[in-house]
RODO-2510 file (C-alpha; in nm, 4 decimals, decimal comma):
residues 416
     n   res          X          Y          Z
     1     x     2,7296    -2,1298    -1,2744
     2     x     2,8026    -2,4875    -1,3323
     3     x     2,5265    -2,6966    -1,4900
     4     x     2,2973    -2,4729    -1,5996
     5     x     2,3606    -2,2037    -1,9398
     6     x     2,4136    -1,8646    -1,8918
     7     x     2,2034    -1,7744    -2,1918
     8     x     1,8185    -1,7072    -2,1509
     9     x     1,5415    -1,9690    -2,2381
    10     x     1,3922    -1,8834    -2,5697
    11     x     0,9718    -1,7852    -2,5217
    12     x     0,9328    -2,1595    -2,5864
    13     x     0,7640    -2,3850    -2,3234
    14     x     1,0199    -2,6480    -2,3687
    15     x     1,2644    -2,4522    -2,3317
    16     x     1,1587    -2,2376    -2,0291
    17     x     1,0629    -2,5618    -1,8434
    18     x     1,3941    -2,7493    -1,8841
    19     x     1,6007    -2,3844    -1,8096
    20     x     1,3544    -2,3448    -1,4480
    21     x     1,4468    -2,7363    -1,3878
    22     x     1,8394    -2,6364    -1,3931
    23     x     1,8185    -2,3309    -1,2426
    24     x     1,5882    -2,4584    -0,9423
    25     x     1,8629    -2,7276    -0,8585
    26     x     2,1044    -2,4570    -0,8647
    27     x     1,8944    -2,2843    -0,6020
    28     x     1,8716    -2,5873    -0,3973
    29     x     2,2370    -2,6382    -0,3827
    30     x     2,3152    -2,2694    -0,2696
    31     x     2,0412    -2,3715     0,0058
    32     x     2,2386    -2,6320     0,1325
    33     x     2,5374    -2,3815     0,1571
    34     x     2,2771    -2,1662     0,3371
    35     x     2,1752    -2,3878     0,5793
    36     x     2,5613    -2,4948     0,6523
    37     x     2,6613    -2,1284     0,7095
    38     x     2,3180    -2,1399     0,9539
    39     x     2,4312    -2,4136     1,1429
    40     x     2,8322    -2,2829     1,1732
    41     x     2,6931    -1,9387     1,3168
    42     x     2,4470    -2,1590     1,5061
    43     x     2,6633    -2,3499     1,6917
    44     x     2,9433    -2,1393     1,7267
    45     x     2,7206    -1,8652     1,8898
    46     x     2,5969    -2,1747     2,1837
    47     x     2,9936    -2,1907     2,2192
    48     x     3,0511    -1,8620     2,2821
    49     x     2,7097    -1,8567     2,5201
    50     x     2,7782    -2,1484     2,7020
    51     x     3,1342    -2,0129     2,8085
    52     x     2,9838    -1,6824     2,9102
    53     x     2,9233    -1,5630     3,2781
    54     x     2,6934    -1,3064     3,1857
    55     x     2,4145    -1,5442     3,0128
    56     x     2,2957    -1,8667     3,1928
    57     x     2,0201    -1,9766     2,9454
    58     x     2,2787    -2,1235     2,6806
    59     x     2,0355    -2,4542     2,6275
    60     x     1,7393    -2,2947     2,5622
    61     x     1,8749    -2,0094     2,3287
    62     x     2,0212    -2,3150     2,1223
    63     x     1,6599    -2,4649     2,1552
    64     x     1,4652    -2,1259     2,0275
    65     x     1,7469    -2,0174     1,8051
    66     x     1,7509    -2,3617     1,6164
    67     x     1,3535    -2,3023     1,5797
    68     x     1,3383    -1,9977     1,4252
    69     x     1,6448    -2,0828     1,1941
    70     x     1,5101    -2,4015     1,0477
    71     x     1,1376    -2,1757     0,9851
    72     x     1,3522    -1,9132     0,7762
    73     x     1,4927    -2,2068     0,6165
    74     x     1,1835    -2,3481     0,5474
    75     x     1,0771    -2,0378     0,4045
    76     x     1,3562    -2,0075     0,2027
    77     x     1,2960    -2,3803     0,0381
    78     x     0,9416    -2,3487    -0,0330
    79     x     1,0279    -2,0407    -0,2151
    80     x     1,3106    -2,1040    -0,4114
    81     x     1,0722    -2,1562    -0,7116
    82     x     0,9701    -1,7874    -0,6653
    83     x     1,3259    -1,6468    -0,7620
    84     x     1,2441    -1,5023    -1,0652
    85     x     1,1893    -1,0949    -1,1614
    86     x     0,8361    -0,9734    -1,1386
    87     x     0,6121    -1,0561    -1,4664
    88     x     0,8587    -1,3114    -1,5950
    89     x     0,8439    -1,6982    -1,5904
    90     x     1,2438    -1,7773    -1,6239
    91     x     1,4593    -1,8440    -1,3019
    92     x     1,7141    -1,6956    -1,2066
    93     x     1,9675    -1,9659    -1,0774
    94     x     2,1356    -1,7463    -0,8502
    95     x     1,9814    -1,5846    -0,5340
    96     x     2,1966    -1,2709    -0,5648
    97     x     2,3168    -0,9923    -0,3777
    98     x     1,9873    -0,8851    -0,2020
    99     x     1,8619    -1,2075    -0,1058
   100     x     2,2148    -1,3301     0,0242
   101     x     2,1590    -0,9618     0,2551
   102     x     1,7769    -1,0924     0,3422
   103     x     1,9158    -1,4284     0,4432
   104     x     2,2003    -1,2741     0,6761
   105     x     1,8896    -1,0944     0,8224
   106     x     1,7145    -1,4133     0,9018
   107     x     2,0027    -1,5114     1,0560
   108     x     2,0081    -1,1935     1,2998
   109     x     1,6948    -1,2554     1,3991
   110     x     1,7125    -1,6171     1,4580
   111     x     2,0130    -1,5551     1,6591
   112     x     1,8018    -1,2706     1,8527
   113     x     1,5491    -1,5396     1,9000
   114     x     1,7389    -1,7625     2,0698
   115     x     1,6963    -1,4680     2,4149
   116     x     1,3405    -1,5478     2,4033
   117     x     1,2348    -1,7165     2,7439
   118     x     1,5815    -1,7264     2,8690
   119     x     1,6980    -1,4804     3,1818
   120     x     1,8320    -1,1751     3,0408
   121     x     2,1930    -1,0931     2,9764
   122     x     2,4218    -0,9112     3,1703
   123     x     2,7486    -0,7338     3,1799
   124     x     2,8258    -0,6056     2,8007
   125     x     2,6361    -0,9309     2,6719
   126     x     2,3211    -0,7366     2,7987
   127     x     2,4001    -0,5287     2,4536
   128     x     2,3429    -0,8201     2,2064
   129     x     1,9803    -0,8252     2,2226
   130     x     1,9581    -0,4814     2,1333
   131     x     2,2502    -0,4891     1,8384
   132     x     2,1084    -0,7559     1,6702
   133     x     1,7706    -0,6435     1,5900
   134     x     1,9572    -0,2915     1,5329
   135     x     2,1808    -0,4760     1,2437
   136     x     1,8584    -0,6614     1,1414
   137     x     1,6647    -0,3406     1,0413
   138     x     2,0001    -0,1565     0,8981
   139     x     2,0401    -0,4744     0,6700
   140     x     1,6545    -0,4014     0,5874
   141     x     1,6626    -0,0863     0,4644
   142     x     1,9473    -0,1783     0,2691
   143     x     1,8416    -0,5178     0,0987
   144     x     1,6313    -0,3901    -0,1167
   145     x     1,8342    -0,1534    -0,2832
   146     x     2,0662    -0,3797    -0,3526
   147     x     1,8454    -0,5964    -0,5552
   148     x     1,7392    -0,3161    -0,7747
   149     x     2,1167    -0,1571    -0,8494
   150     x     2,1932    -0,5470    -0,9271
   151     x     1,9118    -0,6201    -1,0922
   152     x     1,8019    -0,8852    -0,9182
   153     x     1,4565    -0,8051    -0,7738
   154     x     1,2582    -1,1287    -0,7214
   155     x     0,9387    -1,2245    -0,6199
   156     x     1,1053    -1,4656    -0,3618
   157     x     1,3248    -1,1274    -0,2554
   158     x     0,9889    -0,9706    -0,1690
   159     x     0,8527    -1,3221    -0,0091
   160     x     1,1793    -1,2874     0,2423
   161     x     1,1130    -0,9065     0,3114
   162     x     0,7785    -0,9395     0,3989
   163     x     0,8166    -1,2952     0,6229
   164     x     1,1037    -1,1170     0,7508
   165     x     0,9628    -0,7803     0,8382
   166     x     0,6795    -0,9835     1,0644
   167     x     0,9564    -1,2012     1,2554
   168     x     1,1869    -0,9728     1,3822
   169     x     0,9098    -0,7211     1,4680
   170     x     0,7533    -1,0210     1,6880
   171     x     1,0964    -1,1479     1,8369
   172     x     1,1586    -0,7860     1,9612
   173     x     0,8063    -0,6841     2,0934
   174     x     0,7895    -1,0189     2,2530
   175     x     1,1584    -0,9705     2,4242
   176     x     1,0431    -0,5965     2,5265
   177     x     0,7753    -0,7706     2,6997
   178     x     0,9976    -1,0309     2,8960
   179     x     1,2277    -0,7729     2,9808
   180     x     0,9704    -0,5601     3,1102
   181     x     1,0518    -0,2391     2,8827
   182     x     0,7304    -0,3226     2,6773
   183     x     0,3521    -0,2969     2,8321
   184     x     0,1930    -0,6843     2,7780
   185     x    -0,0701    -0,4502     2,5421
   186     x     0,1965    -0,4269     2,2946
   187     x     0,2082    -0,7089     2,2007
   188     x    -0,0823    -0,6884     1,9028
   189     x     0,1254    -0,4222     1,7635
   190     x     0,3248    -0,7091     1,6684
   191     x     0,0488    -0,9183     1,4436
   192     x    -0,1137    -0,5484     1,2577
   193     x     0,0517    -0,6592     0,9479
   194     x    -0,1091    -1,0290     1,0434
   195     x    -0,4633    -0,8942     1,1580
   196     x    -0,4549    -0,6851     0,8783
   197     x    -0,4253    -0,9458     0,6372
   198     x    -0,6147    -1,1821     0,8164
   199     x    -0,9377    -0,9337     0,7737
   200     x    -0,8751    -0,9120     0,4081
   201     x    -0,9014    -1,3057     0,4060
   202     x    -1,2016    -1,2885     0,5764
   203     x    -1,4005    -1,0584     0,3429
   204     x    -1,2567    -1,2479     0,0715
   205     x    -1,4403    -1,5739     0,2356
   206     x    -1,7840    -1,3934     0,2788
   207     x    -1,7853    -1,2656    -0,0797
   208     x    -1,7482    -0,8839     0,0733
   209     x    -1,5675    -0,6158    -0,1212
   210     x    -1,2206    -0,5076    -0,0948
   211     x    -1,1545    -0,1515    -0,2276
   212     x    -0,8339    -0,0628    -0,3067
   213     x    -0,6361     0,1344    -0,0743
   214     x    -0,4752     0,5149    -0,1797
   215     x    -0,1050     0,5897    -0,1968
   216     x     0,0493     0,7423     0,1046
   217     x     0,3710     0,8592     0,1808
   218     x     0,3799     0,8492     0,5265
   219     x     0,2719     0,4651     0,5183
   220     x     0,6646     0,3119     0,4934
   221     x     0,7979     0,6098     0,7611
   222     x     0,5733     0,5010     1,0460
   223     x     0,6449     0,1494     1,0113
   224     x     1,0312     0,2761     0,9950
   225     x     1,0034     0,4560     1,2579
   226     x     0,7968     0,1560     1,4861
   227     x     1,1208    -0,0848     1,4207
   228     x     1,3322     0,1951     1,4839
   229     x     1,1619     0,2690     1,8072
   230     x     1,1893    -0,1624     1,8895
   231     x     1,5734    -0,1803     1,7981
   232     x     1,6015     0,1390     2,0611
   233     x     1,3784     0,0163     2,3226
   234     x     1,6312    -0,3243     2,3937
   235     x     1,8749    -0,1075     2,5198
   236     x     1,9781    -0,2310     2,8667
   237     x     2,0069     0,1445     2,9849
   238     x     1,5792     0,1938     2,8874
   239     x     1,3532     0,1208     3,1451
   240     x     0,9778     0,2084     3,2516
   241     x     0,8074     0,4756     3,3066
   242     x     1,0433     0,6159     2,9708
   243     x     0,9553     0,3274     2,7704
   244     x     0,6098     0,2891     2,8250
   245     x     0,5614     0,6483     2,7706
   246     x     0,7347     0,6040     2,4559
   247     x     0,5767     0,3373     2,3392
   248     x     0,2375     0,4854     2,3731
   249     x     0,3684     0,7992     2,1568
   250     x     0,4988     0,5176     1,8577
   251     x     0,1943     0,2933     1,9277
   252     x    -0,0306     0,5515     1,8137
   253     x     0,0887     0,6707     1,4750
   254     x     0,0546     0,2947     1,3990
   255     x    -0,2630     0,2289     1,4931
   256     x    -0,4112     0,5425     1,3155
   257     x    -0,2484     0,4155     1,0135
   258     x    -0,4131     0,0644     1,0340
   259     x    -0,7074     0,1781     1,1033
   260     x    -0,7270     0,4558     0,8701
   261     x    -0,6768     0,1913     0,5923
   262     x    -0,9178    -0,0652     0,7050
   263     x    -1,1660     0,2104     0,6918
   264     x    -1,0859     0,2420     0,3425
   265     x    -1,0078    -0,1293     0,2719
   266     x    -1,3651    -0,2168     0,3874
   267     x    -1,5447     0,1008     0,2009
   268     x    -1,6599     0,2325     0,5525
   269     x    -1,4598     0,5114     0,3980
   270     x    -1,4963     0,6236     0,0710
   271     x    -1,1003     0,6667    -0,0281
   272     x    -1,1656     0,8505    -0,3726
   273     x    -1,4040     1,0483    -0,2696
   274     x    -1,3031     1,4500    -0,2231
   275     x    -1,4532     1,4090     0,1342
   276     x    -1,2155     1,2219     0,2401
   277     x    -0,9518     1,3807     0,0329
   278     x    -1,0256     1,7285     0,1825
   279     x    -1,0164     1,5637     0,5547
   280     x    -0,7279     1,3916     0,5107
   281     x    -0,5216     1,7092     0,3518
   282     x    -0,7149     1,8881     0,6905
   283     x    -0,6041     1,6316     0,8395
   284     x    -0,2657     1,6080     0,7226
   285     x    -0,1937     2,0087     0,7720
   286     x    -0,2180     1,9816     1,1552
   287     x    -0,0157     1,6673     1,1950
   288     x     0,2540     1,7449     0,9678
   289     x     0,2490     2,1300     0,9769
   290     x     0,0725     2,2855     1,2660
   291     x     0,1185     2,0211     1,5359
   292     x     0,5174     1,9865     1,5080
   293     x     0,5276     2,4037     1,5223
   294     x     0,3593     2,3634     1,8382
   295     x     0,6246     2,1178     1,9545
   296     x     0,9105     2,2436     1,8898
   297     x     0,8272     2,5839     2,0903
   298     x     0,6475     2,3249     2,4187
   299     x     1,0350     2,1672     2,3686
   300     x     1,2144     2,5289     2,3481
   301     x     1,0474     2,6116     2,6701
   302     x     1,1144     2,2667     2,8237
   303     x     1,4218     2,2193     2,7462
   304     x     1,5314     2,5731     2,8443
   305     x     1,4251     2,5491     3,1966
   306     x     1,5862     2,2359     3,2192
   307     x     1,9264     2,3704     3,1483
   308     x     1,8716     2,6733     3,3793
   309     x     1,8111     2,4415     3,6186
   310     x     2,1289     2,2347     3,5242
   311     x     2,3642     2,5136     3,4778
   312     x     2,6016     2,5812     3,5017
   313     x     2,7890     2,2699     3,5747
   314     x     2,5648     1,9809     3,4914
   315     x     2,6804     1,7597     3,7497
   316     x     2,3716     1,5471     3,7467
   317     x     2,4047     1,4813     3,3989
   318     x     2,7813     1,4227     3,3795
   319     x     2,7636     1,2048     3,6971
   320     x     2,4935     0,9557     3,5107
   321     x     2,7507     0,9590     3,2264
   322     x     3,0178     0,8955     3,3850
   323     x     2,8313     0,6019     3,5513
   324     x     2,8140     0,5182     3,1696
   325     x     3,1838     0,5741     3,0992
   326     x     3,1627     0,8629     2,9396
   327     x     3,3289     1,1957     3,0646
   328     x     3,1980     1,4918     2,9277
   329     x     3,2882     1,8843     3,0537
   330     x     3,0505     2,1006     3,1587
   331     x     3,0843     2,3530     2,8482
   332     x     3,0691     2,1049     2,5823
   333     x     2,7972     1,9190     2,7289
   334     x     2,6153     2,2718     2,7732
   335     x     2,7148     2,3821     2,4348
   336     x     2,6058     2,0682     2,2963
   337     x     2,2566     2,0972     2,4278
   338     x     2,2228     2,4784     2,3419
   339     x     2,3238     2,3856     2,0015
   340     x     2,0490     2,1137     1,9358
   341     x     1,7882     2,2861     2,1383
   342     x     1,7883     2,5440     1,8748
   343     x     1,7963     2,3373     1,5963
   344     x     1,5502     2,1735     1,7212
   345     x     1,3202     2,4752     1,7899
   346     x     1,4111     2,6833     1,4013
   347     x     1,3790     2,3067     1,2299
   348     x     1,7257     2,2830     1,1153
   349     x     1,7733     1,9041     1,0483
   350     x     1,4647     1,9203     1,3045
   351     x     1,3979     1,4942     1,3188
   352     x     1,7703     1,4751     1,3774
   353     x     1,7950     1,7106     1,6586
   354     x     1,4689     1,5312     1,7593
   355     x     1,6253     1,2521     1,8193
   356     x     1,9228     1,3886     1,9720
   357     x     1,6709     1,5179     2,2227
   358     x     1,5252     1,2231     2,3081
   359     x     1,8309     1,1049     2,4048
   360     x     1,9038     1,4363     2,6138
   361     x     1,5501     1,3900     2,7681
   362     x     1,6381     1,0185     2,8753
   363     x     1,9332     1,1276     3,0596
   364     x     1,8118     1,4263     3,2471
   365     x     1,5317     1,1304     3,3616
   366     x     1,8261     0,8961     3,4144
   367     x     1,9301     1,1749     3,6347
   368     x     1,6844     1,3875     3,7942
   369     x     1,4108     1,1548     3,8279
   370     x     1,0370     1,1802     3,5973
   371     x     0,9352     1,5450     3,6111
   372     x     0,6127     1,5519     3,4477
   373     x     0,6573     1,9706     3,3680
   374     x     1,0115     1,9584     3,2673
   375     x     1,1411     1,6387     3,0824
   376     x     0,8081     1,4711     3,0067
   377     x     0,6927     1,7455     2,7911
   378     x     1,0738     1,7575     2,5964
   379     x     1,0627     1,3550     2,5531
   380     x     0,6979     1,4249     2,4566
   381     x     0,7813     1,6973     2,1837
   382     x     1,1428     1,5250     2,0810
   383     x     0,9061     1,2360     2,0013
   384     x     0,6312     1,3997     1,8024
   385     x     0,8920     1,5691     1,5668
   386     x     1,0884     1,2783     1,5370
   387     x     0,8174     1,1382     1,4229
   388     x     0,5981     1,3806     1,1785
   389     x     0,8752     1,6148     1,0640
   390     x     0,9838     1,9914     1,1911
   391     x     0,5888     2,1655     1,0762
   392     x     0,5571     2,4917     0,9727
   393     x     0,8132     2,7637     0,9628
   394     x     1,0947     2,5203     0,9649
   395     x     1,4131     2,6756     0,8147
   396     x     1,6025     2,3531     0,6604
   397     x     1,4652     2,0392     0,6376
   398     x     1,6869     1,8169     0,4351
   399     x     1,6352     1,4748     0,5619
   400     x     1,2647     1,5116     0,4302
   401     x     1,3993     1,4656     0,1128
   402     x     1,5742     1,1402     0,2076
   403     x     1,3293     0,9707     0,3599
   404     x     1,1037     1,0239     0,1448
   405     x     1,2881     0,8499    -0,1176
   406     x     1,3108     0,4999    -0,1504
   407     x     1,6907     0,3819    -0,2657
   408     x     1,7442     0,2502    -0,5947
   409     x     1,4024     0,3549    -0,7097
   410     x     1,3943     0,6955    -0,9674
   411     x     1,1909     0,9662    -0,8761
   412     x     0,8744     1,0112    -1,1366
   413     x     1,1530     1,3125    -1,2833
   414     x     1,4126     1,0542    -1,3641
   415     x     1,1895     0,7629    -1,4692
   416     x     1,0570     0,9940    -1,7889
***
């Protein structure tokens, strides 16, 4: 990079200090191209509004857009000095791979940001919404491992994660809410992360202790799945009562979680003790083991009597497709839904039939209407599974393994 050596600063202070002043206005520079490729998407996104007949709030998504974008920005500047690897002083003078894919995120979601108090799209516009924050959370999962293979983790990389990782979650609750998919009492959901860390402050203030919280695996795949569940719920085809169902069924794994470690966090619960050890393995058996069992054979039944009462030629179902554009026959969209029905009930790829079925489950309510004994109880189970993984007695679970993992880190086996 121009102006600045490639080779590292010697331990000396002199040294260090004159290589962080180079390398910091090398930063600032590649924030000025940031901000220019901000304002060219920026702008050329009100074009493209303005022109179109399916969205009439053009002005105020360049308003709310141009608000969130200059607060990412903002971010961005104030942390520039914060681009260096964890437990080292030097600068790095370039913000790499995974930033560049963290900024391209903030982009998304001011973009998606810009829909906020504005009439919702229609006509294949009504899509964007729902794309964006889908691209925004596919870029997040991603980001990260980026970074590592390149070595470029930062501190400023994990500054842009987390600042990130409260936006977007906010921008989409709040445009679930406006379009009436979300409940209003969603909408604290959105500020856990906040509360939580707003509590911690709080002890801090008052002098009270703050213990230190145990590892947990299942910590980073209920927050997954919570985003997962927001990029999902935009859809324009989603609508009450399915969503609000729904989002009871995701709100709940999250708020267990929270308040599980604020228990701990606060010592109202002893987290090292083999009390709370033994209740949480207890604990951990029936959601993870015993509970999706009992799911998968409530879905079996469920969603057997719903194709008996489809068969054999599913014209409910392929009449709300073809409403959709899509044009399926009756024997492959039977033999589709035998086929993940019992993958779904032996726990073959269970989470991935699971969601399959949740889509299944949506259309025969598209279709048929609510049916609190029939497709409740398969949206119900499809959910659960989804969610804590096939149980007990599952025959192949590979996708355990994968989420499980976090990319670009080595497994305890490879780090020796």
């Amino acid at each position: 990079m121009s102006g600045i050596s490639s080779t590292r600063p010697s331990p000396g202070p002199g040294e260090l200090a004159q290589w962080n002043r180079q390398a910091l206005q090398a930063l600032r520079w590649q924030w000025i191209g940031v901000l220019a490729v901000y304002l060219v998407a920026w702008l050329g996104t009100y074009g493209w509004l303005s022109r179109s007949a399916d969205f009439s709030g053009a002005a105020r998504w360049l308003v709310m857009a141009g608000l969130l974008l200059a607060l990412v920005l903002g971010i961005l500047w104030r942390a520039l000095s914060q681009n260096h690897r964890p437990h080292q002083k030097a600068l790095l003078p370039s913000l790499g791979y995974g930033n560049g894919l963290s900024l391209v995120r903030g982009l998304l979601v001011g973009l998606l940001a810009g829909f906020l108090f504005s009439p919702r799209p229609t006509g294949s516009l009504a899509w964007m919404p729902a794309l964006l924050i889908t691209f925004t959370r596919l870029i997040d999962h991603v980001d990260g491992y980026v970074a590592r293979i390149t070595q470029g983790e930062t501190r400023l990389g994990a500054l842009l994660d987390i600042e990130l990782d409260g936006l977007d979650v906010l921008v989409a609750v709040a445009l679930g809410i406006q379009y009436g998919v979300l409940p209003l009492w969603y909408l604290p959901l959105a500020f856990s992360r906040q509360l939580f860390v707003a509590g911690l402050w709080l002890r801090r203030r008052q002098g009270l202790p703050i213990y230190p919280l145990p590892e947990s695996e299942n910590r980073r795949l209920i927050a997954g799945f919570q985003t997962g569940f927001l990029s999902v719920v935009l859809w324009p085809i989603l609508s009450p009562p399915v969503t609000t169902l729904a989002s009871v069924l995701f709100a709940l794994p999250l708020l267990a979680s929270f308040g599980r470690d604020w228990l701990v966090v606060s010592g109202l619960v002893d987290g090292s003790s083999p009390a709370y050890h033994t209740a949480r393995r207890r604990l951990k058996a029936m959601l993870e083991g015993w509970m999706p069992l009992a799911a998968r054979a409530v879905g079996l039944v469920a969603g057997g009597a719903i194709l008996g009462q489809a068969f054999p030629d599913f014209a409910s179902w392929r009449n709300t497709l073809a409403e959709m554009g899509v044009a399926l026959s009756p024997s492959i969209l039977g033999g589709l839904a035998v086929v993940l029905l019992l993958a779904f009930a032996l726990g073959v790829v269970g989470r991935v039939a699971a969601l399959a079925l949740i889509a299944l489950a949506c259309l025969d309510i598209w279709a048929t209407g609510f049916r609190w004994w029939v497709n409740v109880p398969l949206l119900v189970s499809a959910i659960l599974v989804a969610h804590w993984g096939s149980g007990l007695a599952a025959l192949w679970q590979p996708e355990e393994r994968l989420l499980q993992t976090q990319l670009g880190v080595p497994s305890p086996a490879e780090a020796e």
